[in-house]
N, C-alpha and C positions, 0 to 999 in steps of 0.2 A: 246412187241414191243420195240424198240431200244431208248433211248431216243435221240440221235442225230439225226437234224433237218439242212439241208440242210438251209445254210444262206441266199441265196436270194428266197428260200420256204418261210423261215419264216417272212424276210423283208418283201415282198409280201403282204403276209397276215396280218399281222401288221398294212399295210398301208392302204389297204382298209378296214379293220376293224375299223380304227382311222377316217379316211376321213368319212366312211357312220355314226357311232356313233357323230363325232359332227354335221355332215348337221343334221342329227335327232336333236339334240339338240337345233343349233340355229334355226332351224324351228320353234320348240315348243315354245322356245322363244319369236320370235317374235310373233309367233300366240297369245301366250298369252298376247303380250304386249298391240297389238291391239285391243283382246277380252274385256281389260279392267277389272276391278275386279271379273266379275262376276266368280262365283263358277260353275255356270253348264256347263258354256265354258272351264273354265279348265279342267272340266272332261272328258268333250269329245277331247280336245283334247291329253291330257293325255295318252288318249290310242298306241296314236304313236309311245310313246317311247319304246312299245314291241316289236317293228321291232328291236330293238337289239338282242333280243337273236337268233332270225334267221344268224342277222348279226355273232354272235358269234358260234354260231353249225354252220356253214360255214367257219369261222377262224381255228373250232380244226379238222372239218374234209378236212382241207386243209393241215393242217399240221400234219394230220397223226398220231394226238397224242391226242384220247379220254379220257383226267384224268382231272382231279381237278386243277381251276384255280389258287390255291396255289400252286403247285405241280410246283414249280419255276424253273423246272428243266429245263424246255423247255425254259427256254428266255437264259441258262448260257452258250451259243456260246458265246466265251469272244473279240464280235470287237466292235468298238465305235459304228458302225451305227447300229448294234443290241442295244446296249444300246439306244441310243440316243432313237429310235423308243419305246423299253419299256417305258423311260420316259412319251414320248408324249401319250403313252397309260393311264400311273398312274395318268397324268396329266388331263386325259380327265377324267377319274376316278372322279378326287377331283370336278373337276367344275360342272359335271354331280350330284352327291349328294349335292354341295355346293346350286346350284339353285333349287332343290327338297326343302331342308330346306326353304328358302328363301319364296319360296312358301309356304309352309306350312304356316310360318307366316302370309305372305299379305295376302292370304286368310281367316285364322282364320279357319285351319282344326280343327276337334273336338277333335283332339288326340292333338295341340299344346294347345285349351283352356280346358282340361280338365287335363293337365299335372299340371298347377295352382292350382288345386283345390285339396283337400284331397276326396281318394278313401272313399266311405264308410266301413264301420268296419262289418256294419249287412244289411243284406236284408230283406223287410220285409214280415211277410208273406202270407200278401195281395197284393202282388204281382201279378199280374194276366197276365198268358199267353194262347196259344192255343194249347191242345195237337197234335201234325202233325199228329200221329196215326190215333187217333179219332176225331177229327176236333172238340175237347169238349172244352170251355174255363176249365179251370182250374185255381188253385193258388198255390203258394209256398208254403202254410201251409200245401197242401194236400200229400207231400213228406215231410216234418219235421216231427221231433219227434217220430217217429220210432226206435228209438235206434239203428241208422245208421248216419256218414256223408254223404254228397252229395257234388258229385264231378261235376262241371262244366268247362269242359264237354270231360275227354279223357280217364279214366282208369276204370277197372271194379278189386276189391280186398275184400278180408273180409272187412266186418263193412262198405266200402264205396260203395253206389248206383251212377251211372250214369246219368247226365240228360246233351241230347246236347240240346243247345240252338240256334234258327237261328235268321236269319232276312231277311227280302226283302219282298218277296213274300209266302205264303203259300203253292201255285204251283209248286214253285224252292224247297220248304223242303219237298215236299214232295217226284219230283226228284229226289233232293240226299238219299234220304231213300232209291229209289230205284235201286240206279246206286252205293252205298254202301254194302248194306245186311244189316246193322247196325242194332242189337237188345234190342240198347239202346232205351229207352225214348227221343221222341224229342220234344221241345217246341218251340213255334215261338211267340218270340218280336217283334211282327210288329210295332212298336213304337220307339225301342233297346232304354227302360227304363232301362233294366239291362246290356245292355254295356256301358249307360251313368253312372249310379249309382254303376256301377266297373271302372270304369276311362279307358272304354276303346271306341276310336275316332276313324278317319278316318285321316289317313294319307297319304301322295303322298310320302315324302321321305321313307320313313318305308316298305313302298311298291313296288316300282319304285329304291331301292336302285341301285347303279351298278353292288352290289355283288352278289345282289341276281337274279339280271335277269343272271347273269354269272351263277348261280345255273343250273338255269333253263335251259339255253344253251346246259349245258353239257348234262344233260338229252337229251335232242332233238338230241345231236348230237349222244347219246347214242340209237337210235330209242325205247326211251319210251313213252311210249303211253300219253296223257294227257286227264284229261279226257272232252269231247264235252257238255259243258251246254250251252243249249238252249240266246241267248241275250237277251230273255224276261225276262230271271229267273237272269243277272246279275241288281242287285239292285244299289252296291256303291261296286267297287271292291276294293275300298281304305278302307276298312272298316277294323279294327284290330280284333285278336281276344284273346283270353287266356285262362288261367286255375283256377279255383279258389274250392277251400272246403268248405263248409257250416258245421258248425255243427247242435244236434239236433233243437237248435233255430235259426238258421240262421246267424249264426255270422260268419266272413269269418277269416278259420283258416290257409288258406293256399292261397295265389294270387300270380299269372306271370300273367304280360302282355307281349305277344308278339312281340317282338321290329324286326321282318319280318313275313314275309307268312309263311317261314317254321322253324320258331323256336318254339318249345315248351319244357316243362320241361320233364325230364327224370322220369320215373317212380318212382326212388328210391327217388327222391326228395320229390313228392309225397306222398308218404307214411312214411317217415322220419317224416313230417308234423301231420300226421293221428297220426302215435308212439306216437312225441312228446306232442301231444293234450289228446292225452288217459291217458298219465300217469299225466299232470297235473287233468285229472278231477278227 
C-alpha cells in the first residue's frame, strides 16, 4: 500500500486519537486521586486505560496504513499542522508513561520494591510448587540434579529441560495448558514465592506502557485474533514475568526480567548462557 496519507485523513485521525487518549488519562487520574492509596482501586481502575488500543486499530485503520508504530513514515507529510499534531501525540506519550511510573511508586508496586533488593543467586530446592499436570504438590529438588539445566520457562534445547511456571489460580493454568497444546511441565506458584525470590513484581508502568498497547493496537488493527481468558482466571494482570536457568543445583545461571508483556530473550541468548556455563564447569 502507498505510504502517502491524505493530510486532513491523517490530521483527523490524529486528533481524535489524542483527544480520546488523554480523556482516558485524566479520567484515570482523577479516579485514582479520589480512590486514594488504596491498591485494589487502582487495579480496577487501571483496566481503562486498554480502551486505547481500540482507540489506536481505529487511528491505523483509518488511515489506511497497518505497519509498525515506528515506521515514522506515516507522520512525514512535511506541514506545520501535521507536525504540530505528532507532537501533541509524543507528548501525550511522555505524560501517559510519566504517570504510570509515578504510580508505580505511590503505590509501592512489587516490581518498584523489589528493584531495591538483590535477585537471588540460588533457588532452593525445597521449593514447593503444584504440578498443573497432575494437581501433585511437588519440589524443586525433584527436577535438579539430573545432569540437565532448567530453563524457566520458554525454550526446549540439549542439556536444558523446561518448566513453566504460573500463578493466580490453578483453574487459569490449567486453561492455558489447554488453549496452548504446551508439552512442557507446568507448575503453579500460588504464593509467586518464585517471582518474588527472582525480583520479579507487578507493575502498571511496564505493563500499561504507551508502546506497548501501540503493540497491541496494531495487532487488533491487523484482525489477530487475541486469545479469550475467562475474568475469573485473571489474577494481577500487572504481574511481570521472565526467563531464568537453573543449574544441576539450583543456582541461577542465566536471568531476564521482562521489562513489558511482550519482551523476552532470544533463543541464542539463552543458550550462549547454557555454552558459557558448560564450559566453566
Amino acid at each position: 500500500m502507498a505510504v502517502a496519507v491524505k493530510q486532513n485523513l491523517l490530521i483527523g485521525a490524529l486528533k481524535d486519537l489524542i483527544s480520546f487518549g488523554r480523556t482516558l488519562l485524566e479520567n484515570v487520574q482523577k479516579d485514582i486521586a479520589e480512590g486514594g492509596s488504596s491498591l485494589e482501586t487502582a487495579h480496577q481502575k487501571m483496566s481503562v486505560l486498554l480502551g486505547l488500543m481500540s482507540a489506536e486499530a481505529k487511528f491505523f485503520d483509518s488511515i489506511e496504513k497497518k505497519k509498525c508504530y515506528r515506521d515514522t513514515s506515516i507522520f512525514t507529510i512535511p506541514t506545520a499542522e501535521v507536525r504540530d499534531h505528532v507532537e501533541s501525540f509524543l507528548q501525550l506519550e511522555v505524560e501517559w508513561d510519566s504517570f504510570l511510573k509515578r504510580l508505580d511508586v505511590q503505590m509501592q508496586m512489587s516490581d518498584t520494591v523489589l528493584s531495591h533488593c538483590p535477585a537471588a543467586q540460588t533457588l532452593s530446592s525445597d521449593t514447593w510448587l503444584v504440578h498443573v499436570q497432575t494437581k501433585e504438590n511437588v519440589s524443586l529438588g525433584q527436577y535438579l540434579g539430573k545432569g540437565e539445566n532448567l530453563l524457566l520457562n520458554l525454550l526446549e534445547a540439549q542439556s536444558v529441560r523446561v518448566l513453566v511456571v504460573s500463578y493466580g489460580c490453578l483453574e487459569g493454568a490449567t486453561f492455558w495448558l489447554d488453549q496452548t497444546g504446551t508439552e512442557f511441565d507446568m507448575l503453579f506458584d500460588e504464593e509467586r514465592a518464585v517471582y518474588r525470590t527472582l525480583g520479579l513484581g507487578s507493575s502498571f508502568a511496564k505493563v500499561m506502557k504507551f508502546k506497548s498497547l501501540l503493540h497491541y493496537s496494531e495487532l487488533l488493527a491487523m484482525n489477530r485474533p487475541f486469545p479469550e481468558v475467562p475474568p475469573q482466571f485473571i489474577d494481577d494482570l500487572f504481574q511481570m514475568g521472565g526467563d531464568f536457568v537453573l543449574d544441576e543445583g539450583g543456582k541461577v545461571i542465566f536471568s531476564y526480567r521482562c521489562i513489558s508483556p511482550v519482551d523476552r530473550p532470544s533463543a541464542a541468548q539463552i543458550l550462549a548462557a547454557v555454552s558459557a556455563h558448560a564450559g566453566l564447569s
